[in-house]
LUMVOTOR-100894 format. One record per atom (N, C-alpha, C, O): atom name; residue in one letter; x negated, y, z. Coordinates in Angstrom, 3 decimals, always signed. Atoms other than C-alpha are relative to their C-alpha. Last residue first. Layout:
<sites>
site a CA, r a, xx X, yy Y, zz Z $
...
</sites>
This chain:
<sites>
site a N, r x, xx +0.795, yy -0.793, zz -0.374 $
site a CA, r x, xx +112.190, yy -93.505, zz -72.930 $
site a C, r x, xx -0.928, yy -0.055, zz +0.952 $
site a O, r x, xx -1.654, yy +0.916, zz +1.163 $
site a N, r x, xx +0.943, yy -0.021, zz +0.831 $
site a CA, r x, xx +114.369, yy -96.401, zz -74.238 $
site a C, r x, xx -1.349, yy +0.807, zz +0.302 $
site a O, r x, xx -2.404, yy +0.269, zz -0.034 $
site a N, r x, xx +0.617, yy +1.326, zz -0.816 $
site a CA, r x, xx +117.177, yy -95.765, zz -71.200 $
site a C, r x, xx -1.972, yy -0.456, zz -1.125 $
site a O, r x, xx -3.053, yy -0.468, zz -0.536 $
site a N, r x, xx +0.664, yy -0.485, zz -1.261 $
site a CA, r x, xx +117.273, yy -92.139, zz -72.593 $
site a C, r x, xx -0.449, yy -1.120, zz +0.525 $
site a O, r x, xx -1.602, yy -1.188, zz +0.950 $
site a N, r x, xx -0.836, yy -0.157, zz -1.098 $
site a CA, r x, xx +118.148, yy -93.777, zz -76.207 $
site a C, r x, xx -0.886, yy +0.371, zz +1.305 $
site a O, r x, xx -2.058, yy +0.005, zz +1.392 $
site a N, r x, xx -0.487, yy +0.649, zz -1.274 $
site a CA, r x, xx +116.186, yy -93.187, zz -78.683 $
site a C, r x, xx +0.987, yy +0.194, zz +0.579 $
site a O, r x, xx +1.737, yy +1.157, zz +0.415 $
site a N, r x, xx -1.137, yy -0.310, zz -0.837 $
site a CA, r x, xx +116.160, yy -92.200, zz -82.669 $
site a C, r x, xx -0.131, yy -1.122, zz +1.218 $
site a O, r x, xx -0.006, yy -2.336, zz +1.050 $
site a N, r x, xx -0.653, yy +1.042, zz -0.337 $
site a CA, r x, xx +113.500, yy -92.023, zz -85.043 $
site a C, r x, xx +0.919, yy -0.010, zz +1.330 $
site a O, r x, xx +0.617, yy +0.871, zz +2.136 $
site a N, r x, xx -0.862, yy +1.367, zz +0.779 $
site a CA, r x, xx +113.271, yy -89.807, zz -87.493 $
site a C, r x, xx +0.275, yy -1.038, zz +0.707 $
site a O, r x, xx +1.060, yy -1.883, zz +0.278 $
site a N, r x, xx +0.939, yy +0.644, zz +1.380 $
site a CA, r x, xx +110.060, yy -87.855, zz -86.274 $
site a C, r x, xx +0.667, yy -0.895, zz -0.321 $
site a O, r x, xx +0.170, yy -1.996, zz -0.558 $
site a N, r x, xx +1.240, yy -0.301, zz +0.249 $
site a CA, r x, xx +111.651, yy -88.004, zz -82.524 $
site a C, r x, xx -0.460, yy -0.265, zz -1.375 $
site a O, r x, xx -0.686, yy -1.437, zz -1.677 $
site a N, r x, xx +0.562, yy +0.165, zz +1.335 $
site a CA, r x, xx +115.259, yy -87.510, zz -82.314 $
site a C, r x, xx -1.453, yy +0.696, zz +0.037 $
site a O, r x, xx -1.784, yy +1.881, zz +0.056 $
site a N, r x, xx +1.222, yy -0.750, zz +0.456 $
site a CA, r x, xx +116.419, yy -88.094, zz -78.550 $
site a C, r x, xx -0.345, yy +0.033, zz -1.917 $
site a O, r x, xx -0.197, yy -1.050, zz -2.484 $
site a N, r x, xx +1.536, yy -0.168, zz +1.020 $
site a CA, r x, xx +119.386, yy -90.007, zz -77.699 $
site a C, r x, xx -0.829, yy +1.725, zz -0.614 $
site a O, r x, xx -0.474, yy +2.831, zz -1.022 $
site a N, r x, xx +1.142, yy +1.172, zz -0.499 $
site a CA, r x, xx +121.658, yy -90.542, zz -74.869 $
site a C, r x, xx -0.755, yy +0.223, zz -0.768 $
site a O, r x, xx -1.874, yy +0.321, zz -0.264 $
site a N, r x, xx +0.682, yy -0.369, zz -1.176 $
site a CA, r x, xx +123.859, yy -86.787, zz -75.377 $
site a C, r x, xx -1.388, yy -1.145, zz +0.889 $
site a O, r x, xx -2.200, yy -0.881, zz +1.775 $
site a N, r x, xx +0.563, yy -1.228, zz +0.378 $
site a CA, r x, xx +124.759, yy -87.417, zz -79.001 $
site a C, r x, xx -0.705, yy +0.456, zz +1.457 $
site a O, r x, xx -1.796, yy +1.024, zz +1.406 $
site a N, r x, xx -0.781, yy -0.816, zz -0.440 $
site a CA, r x, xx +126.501, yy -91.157, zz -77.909 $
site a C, r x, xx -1.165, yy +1.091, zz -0.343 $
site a O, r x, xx -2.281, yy +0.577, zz -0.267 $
site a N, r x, xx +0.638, yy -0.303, zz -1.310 $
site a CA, r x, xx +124.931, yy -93.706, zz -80.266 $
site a C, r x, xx +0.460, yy +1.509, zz +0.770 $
site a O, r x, xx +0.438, yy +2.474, zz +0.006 $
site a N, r x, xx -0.562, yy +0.698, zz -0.837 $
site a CA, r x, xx +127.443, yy -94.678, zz -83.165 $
site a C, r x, xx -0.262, yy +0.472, zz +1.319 $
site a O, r x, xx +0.628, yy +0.697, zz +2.139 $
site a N, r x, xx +0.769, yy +1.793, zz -0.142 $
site a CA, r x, xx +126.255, yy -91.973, zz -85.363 $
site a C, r x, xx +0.936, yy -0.482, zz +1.384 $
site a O, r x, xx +1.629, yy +0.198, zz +2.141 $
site a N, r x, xx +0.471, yy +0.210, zz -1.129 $
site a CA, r x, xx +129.151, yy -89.693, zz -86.933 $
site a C, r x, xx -1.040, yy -1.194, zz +0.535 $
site a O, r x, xx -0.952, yy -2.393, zz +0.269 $
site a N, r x, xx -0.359, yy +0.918, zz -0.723 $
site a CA, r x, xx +129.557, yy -89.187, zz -90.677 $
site a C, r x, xx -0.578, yy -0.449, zz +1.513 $
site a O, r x, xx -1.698, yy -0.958, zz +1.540 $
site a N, r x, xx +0.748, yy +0.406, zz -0.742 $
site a CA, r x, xx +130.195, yy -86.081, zz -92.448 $
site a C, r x, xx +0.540, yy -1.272, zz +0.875 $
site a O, r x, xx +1.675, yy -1.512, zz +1.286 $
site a N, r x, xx -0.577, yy +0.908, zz -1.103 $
site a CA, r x, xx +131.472, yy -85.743, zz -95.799 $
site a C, r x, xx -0.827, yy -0.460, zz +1.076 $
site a O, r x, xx -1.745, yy -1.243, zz +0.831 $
site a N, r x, xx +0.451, yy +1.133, zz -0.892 $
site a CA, r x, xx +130.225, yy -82.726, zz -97.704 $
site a C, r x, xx +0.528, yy -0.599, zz +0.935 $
site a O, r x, xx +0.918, yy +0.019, zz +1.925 $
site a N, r x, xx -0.247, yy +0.896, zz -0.880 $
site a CA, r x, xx +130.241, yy -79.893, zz -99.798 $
site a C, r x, xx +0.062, yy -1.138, zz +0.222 $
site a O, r x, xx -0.320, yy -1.845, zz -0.711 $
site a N, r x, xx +0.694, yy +0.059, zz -1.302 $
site a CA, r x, xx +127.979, yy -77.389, zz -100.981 $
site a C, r x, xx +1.387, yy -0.402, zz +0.787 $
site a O, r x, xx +1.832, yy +0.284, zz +1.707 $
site a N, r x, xx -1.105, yy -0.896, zz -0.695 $
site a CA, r x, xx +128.479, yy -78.393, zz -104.605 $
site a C, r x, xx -0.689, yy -0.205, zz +1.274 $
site a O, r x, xx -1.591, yy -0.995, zz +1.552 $
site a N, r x, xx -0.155, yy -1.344, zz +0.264 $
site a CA, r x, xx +125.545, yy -79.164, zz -107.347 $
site a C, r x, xx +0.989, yy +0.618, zz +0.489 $
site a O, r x, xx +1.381, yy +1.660, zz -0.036 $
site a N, r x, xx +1.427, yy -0.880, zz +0.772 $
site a CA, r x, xx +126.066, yy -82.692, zz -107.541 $
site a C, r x, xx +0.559, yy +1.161, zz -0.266 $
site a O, r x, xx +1.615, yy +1.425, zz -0.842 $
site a N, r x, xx +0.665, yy +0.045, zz +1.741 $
site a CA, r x, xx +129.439, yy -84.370, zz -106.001 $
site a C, r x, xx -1.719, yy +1.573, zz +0.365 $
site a O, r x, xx -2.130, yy +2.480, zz +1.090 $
site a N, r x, xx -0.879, yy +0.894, zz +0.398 $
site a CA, r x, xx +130.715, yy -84.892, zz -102.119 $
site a C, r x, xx -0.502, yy -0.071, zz -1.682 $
site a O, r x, xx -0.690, yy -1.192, zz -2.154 $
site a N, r x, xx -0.363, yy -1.363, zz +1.513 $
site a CA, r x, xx +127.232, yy -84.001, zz -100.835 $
site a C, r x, xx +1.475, yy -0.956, zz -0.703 $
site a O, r x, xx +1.479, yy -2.160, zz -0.956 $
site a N, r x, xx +0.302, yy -0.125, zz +1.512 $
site a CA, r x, xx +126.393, yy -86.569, zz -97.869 $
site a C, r x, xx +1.379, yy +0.996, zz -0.953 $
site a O, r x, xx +2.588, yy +1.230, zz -0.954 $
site a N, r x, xx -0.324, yy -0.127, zz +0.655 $
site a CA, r x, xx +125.966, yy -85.353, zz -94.030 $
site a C, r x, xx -0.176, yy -0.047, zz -1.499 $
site a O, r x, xx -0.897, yy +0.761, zz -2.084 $
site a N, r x, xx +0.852, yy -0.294, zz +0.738 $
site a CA, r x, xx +124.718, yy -87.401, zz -91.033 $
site a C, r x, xx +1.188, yy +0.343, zz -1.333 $
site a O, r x, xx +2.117, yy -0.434, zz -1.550 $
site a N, r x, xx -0.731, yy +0.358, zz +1.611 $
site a CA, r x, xx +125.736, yy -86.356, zz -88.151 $
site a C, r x, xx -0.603, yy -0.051, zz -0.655 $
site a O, r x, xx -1.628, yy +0.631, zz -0.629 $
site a N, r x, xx -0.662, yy +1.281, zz +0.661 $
site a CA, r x, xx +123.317, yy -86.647, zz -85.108 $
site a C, r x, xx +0.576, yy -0.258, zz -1.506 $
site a O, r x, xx +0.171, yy -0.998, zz -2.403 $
site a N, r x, xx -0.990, yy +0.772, zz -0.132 $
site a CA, r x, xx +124.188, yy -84.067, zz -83.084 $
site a C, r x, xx +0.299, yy -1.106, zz -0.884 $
site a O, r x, xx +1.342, yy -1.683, zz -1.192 $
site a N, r x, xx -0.645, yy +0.213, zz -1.125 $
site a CA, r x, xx +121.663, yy -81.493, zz -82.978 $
site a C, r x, xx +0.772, yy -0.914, zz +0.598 $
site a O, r x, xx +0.810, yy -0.974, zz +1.827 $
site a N, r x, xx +0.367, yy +0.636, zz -0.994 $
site a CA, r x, xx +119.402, yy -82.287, zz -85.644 $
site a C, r x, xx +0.634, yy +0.600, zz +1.448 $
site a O, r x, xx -0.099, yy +0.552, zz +2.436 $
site a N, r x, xx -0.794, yy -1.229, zz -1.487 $
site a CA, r x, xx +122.504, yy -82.381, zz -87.585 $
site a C, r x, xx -1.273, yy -0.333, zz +0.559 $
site a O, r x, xx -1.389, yy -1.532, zz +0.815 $
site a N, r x, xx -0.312, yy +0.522, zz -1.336 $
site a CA, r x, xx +120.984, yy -84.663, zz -90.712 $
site a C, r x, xx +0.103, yy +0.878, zz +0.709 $
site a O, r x, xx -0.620, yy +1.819, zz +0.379 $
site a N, r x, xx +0.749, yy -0.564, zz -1.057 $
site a CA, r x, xx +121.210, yy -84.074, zz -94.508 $
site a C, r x, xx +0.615, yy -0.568, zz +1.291 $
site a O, r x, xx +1.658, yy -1.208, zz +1.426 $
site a N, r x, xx -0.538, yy +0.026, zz -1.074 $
site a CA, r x, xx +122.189, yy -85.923, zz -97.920 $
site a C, r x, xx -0.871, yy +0.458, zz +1.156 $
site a O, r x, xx -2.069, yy +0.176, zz +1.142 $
site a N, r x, xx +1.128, yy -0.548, zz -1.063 $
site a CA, r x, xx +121.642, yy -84.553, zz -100.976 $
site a C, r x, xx +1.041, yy -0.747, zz +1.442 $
site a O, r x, xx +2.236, yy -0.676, zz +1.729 $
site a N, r x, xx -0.598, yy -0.870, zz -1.326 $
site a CA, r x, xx +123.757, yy -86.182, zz -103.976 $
site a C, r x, xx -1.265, yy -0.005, zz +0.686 $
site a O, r x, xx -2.277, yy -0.648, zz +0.409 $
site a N, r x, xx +0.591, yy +0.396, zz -1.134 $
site a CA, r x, xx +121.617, yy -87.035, zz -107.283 $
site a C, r x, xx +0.988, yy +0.562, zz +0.881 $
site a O, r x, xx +1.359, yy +1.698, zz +0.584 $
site a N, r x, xx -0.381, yy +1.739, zz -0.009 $
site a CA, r x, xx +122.534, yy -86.593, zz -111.171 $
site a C, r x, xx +0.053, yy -0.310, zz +1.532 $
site a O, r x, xx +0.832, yy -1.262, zz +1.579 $
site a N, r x, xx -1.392, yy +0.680, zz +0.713 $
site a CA, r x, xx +122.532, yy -83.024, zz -111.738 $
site a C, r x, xx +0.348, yy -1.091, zz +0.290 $
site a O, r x, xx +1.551, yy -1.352, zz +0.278 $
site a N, r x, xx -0.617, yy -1.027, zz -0.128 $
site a CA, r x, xx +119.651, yy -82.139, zz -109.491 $
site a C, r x, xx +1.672, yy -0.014, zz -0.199 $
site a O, r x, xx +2.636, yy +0.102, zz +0.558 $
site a N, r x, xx +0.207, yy +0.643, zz -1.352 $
site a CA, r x, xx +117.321, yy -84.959, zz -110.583 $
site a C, r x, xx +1.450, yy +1.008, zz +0.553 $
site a O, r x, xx +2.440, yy +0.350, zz +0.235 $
site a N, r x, xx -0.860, yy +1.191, zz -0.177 $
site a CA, r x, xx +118.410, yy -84.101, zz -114.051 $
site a C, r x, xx +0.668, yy -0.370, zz +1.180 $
site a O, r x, xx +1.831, yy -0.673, zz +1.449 $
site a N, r x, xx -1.549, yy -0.668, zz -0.178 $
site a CA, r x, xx +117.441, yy -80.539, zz -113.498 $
site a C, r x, xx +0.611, yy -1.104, zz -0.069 $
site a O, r x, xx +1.722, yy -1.124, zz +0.460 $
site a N, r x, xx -0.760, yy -1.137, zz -1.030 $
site a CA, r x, xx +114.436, yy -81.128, zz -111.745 $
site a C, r x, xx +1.223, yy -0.189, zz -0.111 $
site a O, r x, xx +2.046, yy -0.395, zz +0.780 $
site a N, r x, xx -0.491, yy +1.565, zz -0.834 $
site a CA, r x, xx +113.496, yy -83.763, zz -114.533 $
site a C, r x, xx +0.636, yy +0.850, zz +1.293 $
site a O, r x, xx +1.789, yy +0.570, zz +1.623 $
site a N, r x, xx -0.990, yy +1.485, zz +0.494 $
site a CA, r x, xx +113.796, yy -81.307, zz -117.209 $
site a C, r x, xx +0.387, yy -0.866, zz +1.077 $
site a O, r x, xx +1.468, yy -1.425, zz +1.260 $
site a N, r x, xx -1.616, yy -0.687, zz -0.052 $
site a CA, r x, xx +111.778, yy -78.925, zz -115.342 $
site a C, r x, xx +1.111, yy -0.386, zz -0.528 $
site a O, r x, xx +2.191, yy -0.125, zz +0.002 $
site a N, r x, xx +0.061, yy -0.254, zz -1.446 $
site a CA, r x, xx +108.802, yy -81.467, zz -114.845 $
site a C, r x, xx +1.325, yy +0.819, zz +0.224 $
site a O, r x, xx +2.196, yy +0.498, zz +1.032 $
site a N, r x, xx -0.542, yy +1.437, zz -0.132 $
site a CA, r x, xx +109.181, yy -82.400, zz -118.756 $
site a C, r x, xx +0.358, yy +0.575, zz +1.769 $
site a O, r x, xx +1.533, yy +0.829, zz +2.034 $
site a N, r x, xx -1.286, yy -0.286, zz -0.041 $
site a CA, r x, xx +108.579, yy -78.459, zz -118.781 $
site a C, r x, xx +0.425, yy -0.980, zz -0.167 $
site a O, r x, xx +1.592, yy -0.813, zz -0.524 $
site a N, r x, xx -1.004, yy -1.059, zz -0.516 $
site a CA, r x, xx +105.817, yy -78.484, zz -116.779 $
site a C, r x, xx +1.256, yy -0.087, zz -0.077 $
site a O, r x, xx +2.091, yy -0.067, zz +0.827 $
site a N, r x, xx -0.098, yy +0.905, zz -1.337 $
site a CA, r x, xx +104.120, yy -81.388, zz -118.234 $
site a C, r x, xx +0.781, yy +0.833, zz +0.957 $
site a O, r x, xx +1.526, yy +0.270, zz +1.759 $
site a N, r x, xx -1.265, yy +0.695, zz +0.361 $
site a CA, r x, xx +104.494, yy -79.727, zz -121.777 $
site a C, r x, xx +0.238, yy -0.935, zz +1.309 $
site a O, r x, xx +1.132, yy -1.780, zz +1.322 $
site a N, r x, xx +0.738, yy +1.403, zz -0.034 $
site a CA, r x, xx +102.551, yy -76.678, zz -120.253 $
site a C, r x, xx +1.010, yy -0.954, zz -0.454 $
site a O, r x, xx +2.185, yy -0.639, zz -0.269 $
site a N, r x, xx -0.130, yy +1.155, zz -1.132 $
site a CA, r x, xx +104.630, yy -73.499, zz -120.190 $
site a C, r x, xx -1.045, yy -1.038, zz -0.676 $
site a O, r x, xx -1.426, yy -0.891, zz -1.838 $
site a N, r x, xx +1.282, yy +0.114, zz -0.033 $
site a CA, r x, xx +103.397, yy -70.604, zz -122.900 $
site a C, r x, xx -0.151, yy -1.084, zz +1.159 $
site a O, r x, xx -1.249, yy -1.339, zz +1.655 $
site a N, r x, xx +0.889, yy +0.209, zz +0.806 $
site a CA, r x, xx +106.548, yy -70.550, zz -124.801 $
site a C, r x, xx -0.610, yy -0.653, zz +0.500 $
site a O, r x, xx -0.546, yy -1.855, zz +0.241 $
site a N, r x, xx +1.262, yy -0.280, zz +0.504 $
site a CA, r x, xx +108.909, yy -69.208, zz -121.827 $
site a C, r x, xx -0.526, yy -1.172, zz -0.634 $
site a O, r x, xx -0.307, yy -2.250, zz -0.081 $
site a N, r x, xx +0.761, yy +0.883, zz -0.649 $
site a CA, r x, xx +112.580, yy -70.887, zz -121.744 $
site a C, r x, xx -1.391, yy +1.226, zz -0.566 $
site a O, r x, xx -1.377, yy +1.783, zz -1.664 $
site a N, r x, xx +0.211, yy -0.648, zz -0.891 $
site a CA, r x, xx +115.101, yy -67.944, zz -122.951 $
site a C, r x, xx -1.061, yy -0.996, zz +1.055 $
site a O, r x, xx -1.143, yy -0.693, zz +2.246 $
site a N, r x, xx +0.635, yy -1.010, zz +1.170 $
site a CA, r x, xx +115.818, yy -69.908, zz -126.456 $
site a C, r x, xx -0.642, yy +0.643, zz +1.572 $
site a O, r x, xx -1.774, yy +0.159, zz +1.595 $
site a N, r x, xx +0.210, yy -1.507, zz +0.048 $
site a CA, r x, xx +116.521, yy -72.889, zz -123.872 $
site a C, r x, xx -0.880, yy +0.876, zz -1.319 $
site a O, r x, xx -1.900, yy +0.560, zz -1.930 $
site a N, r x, xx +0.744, yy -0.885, zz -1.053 $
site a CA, r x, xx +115.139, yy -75.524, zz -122.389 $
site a C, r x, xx +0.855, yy +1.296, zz -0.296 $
site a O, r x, xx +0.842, yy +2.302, zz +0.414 $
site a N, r x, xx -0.551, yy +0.653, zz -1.470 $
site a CA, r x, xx +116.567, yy -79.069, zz -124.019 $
site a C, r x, xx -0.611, yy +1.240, zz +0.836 $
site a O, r x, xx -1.106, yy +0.875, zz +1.903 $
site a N, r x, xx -0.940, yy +0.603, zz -0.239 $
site a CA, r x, xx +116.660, yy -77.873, zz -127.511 $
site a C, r x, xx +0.474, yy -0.344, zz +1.172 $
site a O, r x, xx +1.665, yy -0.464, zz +1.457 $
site a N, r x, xx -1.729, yy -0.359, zz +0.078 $
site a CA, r x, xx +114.828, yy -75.198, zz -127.772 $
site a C, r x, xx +1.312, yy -0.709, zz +0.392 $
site a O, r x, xx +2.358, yy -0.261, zz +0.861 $
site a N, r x, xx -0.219, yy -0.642, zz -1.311 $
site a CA, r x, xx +111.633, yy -77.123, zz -126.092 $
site a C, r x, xx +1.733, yy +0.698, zz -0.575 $
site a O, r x, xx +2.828, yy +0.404, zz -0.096 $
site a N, r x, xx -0.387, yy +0.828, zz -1.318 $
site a CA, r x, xx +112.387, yy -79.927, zz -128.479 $
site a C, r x, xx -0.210, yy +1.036, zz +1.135 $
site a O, r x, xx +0.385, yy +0.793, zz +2.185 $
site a N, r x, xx -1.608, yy +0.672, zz +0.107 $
site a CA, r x, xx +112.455, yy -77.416, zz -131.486 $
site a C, r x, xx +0.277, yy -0.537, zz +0.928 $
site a O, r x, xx +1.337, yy -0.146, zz +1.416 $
site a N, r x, xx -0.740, yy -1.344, zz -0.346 $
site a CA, r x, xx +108.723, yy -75.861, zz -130.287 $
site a C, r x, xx +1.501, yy -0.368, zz -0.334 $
site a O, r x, xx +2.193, yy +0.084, zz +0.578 $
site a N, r x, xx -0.559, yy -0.127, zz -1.500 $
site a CA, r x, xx +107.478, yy -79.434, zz -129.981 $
site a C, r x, xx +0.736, yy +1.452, zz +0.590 $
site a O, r x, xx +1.263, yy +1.724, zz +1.669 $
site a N, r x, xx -1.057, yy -0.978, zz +0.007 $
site a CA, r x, xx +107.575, yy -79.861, zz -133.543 $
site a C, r x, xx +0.400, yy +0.305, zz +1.247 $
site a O, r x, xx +1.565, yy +0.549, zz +1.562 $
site a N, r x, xx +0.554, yy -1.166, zz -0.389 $
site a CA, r x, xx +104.246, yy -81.783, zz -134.517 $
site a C, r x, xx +1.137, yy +1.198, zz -0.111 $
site a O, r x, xx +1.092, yy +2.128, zz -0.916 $
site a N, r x, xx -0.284, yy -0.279, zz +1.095 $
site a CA, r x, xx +106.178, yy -84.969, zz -135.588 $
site a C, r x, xx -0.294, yy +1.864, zz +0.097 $
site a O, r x, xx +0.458, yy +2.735, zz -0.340 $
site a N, r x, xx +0.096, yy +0.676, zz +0.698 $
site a CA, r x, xx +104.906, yy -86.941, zz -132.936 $
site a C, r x, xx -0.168, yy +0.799, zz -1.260 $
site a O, r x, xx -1.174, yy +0.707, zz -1.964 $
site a N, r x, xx +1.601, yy -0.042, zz -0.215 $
site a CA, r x, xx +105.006, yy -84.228, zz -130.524 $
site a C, r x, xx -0.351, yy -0.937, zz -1.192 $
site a O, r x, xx -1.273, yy -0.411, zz -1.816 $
site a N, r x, xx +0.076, yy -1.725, zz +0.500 $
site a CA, r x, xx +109.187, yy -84.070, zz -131.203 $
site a C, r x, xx -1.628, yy +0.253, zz -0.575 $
site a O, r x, xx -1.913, yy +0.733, zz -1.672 $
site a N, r x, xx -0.102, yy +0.072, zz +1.611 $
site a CA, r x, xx +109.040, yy -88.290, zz -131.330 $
site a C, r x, xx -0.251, yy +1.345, zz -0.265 $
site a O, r x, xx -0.894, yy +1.596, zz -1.284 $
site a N, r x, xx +0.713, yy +0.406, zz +0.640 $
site a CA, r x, xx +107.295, yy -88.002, zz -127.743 $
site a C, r x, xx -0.434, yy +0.320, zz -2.042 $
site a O, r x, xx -1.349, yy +0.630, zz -2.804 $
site a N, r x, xx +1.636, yy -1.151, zz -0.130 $
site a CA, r x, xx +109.337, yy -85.257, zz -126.166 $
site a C, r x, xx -1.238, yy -0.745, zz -1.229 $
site a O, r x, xx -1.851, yy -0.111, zz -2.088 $
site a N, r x, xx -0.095, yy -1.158, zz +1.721 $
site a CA, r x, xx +112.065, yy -87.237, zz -127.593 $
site a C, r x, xx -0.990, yy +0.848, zz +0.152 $
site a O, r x, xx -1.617, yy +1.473, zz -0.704 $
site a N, r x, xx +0.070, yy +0.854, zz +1.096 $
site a CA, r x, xx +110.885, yy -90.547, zz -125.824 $
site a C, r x, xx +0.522, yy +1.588, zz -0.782 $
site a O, r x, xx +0.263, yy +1.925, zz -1.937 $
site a N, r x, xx +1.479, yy +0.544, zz +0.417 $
site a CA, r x, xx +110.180, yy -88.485, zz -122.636 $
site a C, r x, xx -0.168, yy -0.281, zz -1.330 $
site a O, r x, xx -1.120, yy +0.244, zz -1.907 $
site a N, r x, xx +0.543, yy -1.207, zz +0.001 $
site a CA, r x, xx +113.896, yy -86.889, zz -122.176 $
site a C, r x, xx -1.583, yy -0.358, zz -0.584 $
site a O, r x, xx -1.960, yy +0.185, zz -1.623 $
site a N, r x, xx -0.186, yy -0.709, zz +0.778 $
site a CA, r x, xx +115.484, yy -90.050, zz -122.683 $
site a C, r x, xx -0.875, yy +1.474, zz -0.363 $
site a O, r x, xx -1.211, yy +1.839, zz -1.490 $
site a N, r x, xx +0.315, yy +0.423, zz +0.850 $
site a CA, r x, xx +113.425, yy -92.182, zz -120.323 $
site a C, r x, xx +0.255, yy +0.984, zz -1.796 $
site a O, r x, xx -0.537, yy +1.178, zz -2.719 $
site a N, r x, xx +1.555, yy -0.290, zz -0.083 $
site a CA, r x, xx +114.269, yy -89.385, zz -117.865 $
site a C, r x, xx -0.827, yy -0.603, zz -1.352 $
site a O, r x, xx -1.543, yy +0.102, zz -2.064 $
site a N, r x, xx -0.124, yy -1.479, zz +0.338 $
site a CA, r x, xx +118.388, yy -89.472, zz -118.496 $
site a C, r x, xx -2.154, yy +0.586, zz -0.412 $
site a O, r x, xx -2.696, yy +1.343, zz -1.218 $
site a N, r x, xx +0.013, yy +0.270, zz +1.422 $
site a CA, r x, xx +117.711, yy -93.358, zz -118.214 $
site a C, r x, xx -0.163, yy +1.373, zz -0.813 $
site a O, r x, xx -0.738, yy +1.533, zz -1.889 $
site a N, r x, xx +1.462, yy +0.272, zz +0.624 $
site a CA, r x, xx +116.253, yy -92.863, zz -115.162 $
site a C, r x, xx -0.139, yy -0.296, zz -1.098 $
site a O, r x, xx -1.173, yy -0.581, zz -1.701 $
site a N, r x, xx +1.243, yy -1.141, zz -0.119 $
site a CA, r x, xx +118.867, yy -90.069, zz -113.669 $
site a C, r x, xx -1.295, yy -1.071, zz -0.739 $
site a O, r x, xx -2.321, yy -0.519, zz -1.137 $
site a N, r x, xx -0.185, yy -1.207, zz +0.456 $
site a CA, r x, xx +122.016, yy -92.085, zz -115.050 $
site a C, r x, xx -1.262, yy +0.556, zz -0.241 $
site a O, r x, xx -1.769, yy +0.757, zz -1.345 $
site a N, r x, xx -0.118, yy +0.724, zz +1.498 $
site a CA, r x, xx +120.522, yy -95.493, zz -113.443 $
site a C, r x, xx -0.034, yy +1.247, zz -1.118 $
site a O, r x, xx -1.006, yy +1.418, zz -1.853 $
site a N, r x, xx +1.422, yy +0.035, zz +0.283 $
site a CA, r x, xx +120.293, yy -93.709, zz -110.087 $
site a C, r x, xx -0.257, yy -0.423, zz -1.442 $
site a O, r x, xx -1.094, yy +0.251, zz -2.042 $
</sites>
């Protein structure tokens, strides 16, 4: 997490000095692309900046709603993953809206 908010701070503070120094067409080159469209908003393309940080920097983790597992991303930007079993047997519980019973619970 540190990475992605320092990566953010970074991105802002040059947006700033770029705008500062009325050159915001260099700071889009620089961090977007010759192949970035022009006519974006600068909140946009801070917004697509942070995407890609978020993206780069972050694992995904998902849930089986069949069975429970819950799977995290072994690195950023691959589709794989270590899954880990829940304690509660897959056939006693229910998943309502995240939260998890047991049949006796019901």
């Amino acid at each position: 997490m540190d990475e992605f908010f320092i990566s953010i701070s970074r991105i802002v503070d040059s947006y700033v000095q770029h705008f500062a120094n009325d050159d915001v067409e260099s700071w889009r080159r620089e961090h977007l692309g010759d192949g970035y469209p022009t006519t974006v908003s600068p909140g946009d393309m801070i917004h697509d900046l942070l995407v890609t940080q978020f993206l780069d920097l972050t694992l995904a983790a998902v849930e089986c709603d069949e069975c429970g597992r819950l799977w995290f991303q072994e690195k950023p930007n691959t589709n794989r993953y270590h899954a880990y079993v829940p304690e509660v047997d897959a056939e006693k519980r229910t998943k309502k809206l995240g939260d998890f019973k047991s049949q006796d619970e019901r």
